[in-house]
Each structure stands twice: as C-alpha cells, then as structure tokens.
C-alpha positions as CSV (number, residue, x, y, z in Angstrom):
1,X,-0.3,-5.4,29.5
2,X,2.4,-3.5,31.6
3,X,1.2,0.0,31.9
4,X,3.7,2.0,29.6
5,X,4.4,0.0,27.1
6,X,4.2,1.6,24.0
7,X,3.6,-1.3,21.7
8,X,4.0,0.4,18.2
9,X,7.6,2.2,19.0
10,X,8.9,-1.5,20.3
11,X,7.7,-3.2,17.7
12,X,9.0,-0.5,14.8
13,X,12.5,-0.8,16.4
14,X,12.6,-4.1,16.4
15,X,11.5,-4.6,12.8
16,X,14.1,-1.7,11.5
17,X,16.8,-3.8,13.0
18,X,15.5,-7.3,11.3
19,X,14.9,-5.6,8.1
20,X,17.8,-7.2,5.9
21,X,17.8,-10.3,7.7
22,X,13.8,-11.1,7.0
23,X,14.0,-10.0,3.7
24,X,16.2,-13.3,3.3
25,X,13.8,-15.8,4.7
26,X,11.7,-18.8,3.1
27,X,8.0,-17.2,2.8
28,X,6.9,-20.8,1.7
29,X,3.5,-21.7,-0.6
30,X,0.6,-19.0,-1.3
31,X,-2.4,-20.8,0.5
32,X,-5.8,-22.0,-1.2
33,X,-7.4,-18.8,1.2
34,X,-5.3,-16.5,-0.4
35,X,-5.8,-17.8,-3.8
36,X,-9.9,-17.5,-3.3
37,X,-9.2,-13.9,-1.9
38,X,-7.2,-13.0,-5.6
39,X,-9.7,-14.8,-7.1
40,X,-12.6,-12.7,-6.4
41,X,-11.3,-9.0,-6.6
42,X,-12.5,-7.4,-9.7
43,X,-9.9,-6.9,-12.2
44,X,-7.5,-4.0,-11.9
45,X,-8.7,-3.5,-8.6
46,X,-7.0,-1.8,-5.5
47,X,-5.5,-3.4,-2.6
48,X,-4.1,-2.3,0.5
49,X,-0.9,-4.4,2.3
50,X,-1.6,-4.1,5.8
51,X,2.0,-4.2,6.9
52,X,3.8,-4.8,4.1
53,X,7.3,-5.9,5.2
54,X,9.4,-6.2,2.3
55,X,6.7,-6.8,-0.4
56,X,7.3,-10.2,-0.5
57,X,5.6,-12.1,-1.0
58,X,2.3,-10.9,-1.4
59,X,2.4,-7.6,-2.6
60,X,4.6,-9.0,-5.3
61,X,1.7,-11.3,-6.1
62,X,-0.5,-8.8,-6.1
63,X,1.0,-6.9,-8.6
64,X,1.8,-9.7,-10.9
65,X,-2.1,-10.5,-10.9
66,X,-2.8,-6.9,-12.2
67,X,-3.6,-5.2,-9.1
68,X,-3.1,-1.9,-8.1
69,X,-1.5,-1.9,-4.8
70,X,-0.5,0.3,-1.6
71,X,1.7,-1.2,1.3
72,X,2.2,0.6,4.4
73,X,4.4,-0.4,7.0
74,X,5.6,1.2,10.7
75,X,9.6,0.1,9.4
76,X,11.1,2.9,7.3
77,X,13.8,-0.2,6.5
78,X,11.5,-2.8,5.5
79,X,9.6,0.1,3.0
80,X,12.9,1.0,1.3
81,X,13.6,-2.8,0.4
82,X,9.7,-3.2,-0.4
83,X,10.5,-0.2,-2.7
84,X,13.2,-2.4,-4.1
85,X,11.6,-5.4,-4.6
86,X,8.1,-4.3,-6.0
87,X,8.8,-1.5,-8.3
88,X,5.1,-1.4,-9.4
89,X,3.5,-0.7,-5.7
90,X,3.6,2.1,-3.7
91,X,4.7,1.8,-0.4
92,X,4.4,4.5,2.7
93,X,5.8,4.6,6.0
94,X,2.9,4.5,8.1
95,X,1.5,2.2,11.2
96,X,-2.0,0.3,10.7
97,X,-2.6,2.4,13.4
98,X,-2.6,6.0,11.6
99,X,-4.5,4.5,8.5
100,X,-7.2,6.8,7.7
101,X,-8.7,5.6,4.2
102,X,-12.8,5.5,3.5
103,X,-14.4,3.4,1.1
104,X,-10.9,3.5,-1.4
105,X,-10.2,-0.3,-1.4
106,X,-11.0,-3.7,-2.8
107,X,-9.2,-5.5,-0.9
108,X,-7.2,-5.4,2.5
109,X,-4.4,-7.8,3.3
110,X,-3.2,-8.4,6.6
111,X,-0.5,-11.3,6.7
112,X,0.4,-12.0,10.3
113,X,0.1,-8.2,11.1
114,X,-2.4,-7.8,13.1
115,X,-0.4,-10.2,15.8
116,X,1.6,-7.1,16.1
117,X,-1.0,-5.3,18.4
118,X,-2.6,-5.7,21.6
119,X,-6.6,-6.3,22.3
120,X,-7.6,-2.5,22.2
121,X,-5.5,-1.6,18.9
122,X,-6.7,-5.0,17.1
123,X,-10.3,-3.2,17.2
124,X,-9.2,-0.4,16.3
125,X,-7.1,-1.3,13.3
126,X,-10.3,-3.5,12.7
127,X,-12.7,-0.7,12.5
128,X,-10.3,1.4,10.2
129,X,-9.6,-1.7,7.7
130,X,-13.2,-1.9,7.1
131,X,-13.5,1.8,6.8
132,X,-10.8,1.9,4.5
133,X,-13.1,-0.8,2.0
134,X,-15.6,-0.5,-0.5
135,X,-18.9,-2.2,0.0
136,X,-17.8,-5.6,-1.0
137,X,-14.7,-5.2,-1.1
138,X,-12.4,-8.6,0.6
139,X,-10.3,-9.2,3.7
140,X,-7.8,-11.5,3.7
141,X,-6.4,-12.1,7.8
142,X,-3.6,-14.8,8.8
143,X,-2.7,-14.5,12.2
144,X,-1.8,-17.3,14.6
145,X,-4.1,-18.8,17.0
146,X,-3.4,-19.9,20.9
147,X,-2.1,-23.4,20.7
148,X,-5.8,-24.5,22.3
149,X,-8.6,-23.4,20.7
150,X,-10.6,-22.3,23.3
151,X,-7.7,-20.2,25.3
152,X,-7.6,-16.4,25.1
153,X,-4.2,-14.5,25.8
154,X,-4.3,-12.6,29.2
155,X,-1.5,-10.2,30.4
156,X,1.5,-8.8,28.3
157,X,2.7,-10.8,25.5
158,X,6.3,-9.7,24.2
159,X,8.4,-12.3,22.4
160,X,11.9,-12.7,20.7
161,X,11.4,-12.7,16.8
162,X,14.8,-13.3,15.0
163,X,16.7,-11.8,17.7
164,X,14.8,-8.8,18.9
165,X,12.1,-8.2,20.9
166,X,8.3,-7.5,20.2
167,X,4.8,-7.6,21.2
168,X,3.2,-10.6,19.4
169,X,-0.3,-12.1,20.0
170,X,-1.9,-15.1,19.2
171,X,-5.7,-14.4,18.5
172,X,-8.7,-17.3,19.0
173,X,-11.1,-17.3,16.2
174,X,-13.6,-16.6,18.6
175,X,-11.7,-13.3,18.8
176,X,-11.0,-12.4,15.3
177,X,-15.1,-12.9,14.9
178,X,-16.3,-11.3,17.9
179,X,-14.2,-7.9,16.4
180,X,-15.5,-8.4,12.5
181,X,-18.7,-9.4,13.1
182,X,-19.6,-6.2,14.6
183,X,-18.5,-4.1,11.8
184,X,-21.1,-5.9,8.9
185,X,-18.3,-8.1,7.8
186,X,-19.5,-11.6,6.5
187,X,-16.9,-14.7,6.8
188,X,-16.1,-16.5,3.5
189,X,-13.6,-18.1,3.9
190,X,-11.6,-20.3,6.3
191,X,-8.7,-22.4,7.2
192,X,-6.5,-23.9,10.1
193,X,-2.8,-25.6,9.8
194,X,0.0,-25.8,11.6
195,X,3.4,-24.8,10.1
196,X,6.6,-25.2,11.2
197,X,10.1,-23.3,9.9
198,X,13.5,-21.9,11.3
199,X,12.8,-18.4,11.8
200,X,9.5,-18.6,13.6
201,X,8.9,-22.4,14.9
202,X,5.8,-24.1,15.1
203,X,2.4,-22.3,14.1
204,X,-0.9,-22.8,14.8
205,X,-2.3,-20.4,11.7
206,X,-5.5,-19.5,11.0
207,X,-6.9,-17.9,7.9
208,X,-9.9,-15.9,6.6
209,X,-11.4,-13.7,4.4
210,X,-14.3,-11.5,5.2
211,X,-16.8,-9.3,2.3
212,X,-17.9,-5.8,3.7
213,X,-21.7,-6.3,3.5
C-alpha cells in the first residue's frame, strides 16, 4: 500500500457522499449462512453491526427477530438514515477501528465490511470483534474473495464504488482463517457464490460464521 494513505478518512468520504444513493439499492435475499447465524443466538440477545450502512438490511432483520442491536459506522450520513430506517437500534458514528467493547456481545455482524481495510487493520479489527464477544457468542463475515482461490492481493487496492473512490480488498479464505483461527474462534459455517448486480458487478462471496471458543 502507498505509504500515506490513510485508508479510513478515504473510505469515510467516499461513503458520506454515496449515502442517499446506496440507501436506494437492491440488497437482494438473506442467505442460508445468515439465517444459521439468527438461528443460533439466544433469544433477546445482543448484536453488534459492524459497519452498519443504512441498517438495511440486516440490522432491520435483526431487530425484527427480537434482537437487541448496536450499529456503528465511520459515515455520519449513512448513521442518520440508519437512524431513520431502524428506529429500534442504536447506531454510533464510529470506525471498526476505534471499537473497544469486551465480552458485551452475542453476535458480531460484518457484511462486506471488513473489505474496507487493508492487511494490518483486518487483524486488528479481527482481534477487537472477538474481544468485543462473549464466550460463544457468533460471527457472521461476508466479504469477497480473489477471483482465484489460491491468489492473495499484493500492493494497494483502491477501487471506484458507485462513483467514488475507496480502498476495497478481496480476502482468500485462507486469509480470513489464518486471522480467526489465532484468536480461539471455531468455523461453523460456510458458503461460496458468485453474485452479480448493477451497483457492484460480479462477486466472488464468501461467507462464515465463527463461535468464540
């Protein structure tokens, strides 16, 4: 990555400017991986949106299953129309960065977040999720993948997403276990498709769900 770049401020920009506009797109179908992550929280339990967006469209599910949750996002925009369209949450302007939560959690929920940082913060942000979690509390992770399997993204990585620029990228499975494993979380659950829409093209998306052992 270029020396300099300050991946958090770009990306925070970007998404304050795309605010309005994403809150209009087609999130498409709640997956199976998803559904087995809902599944197994204990009722009424808490759950933390790991970049939120706008609360759609999982915080919204979230809530409508009973669930007590918190969504924190870097975009001051995208919180005040999460405010708007999830009533029943709470949501704080705050980068998955700066969370500092111990053992308060359920569940953590990171929907195509965690593309938003490079190799160094994704362990980071790694080691403060499953700090944040109680023991056996759930970890639900989409993210896309490299288009092959077995390549690893090298260098800077910043993309145009809906007409602004950001840092996005893709992370191998191998990746996503080599930084979990290490931190006493168990896999339970995964999946691999490839999607396809306007706003984002063709993705290669990979799914899990981890238990804090």
């Amino acid at each position: 990555m270029s020396k300099g770049l300050d991946v958090v401020s770009l990306n925070k920009r970007s998404w304050d400017r795309i605010a309005r506009k994403y809150n209009r797109i087609n999130y498409g179908k709640v997956t199976d991986v998803f559904e087995f992550f809902c599944d197994n929280l204990p009722e009424g339990g808490s759950v933390l949106d790991v970049g939120s967006g706008t609360g759609l469209p999982f915080a919204k599910i979230l809530v409508e299953r009973n669930f007590n949750v918190v969504g924190i996002d870097v975009s001051s925009r995208m919180v005040g129309i999460a405010r708007k369209n999830v009533p029943k949450a709470e949501f704080r302007e705050l980068s998955m960065t700066d969370i500092n939560f111990e053992n308060e959690f359920d569940g953590v929920v990171s929907s195509f977040s965690m593309l938003l940082l490079d190799p160094a913060l994704f362990r980071d942000v790694a080691r403060r999720i499953v700090r944040s979690l109680k023991t056996g509390g759930l970890f639900y992770l989409a993210l896309n993948e490299p288009r092959r399997e077995d390549s690893d993204v090298d260098g800077e990585t910043v993309v145009e997403i809906m007409g602004e620029k950001m840092y996005s990228r893709p992370y191998s499975k191998k990746e996503v276990l080599e930084a979990f494993a290490r931190l006493a979380m168990k896999q339970l659950k995964f999946s691999r498709e490839i999607r396809t829409s306007k706003e984002f093209g063709e993705e290669h998306v990979i799914e899990f769900v981890f238990m804090k052992i």
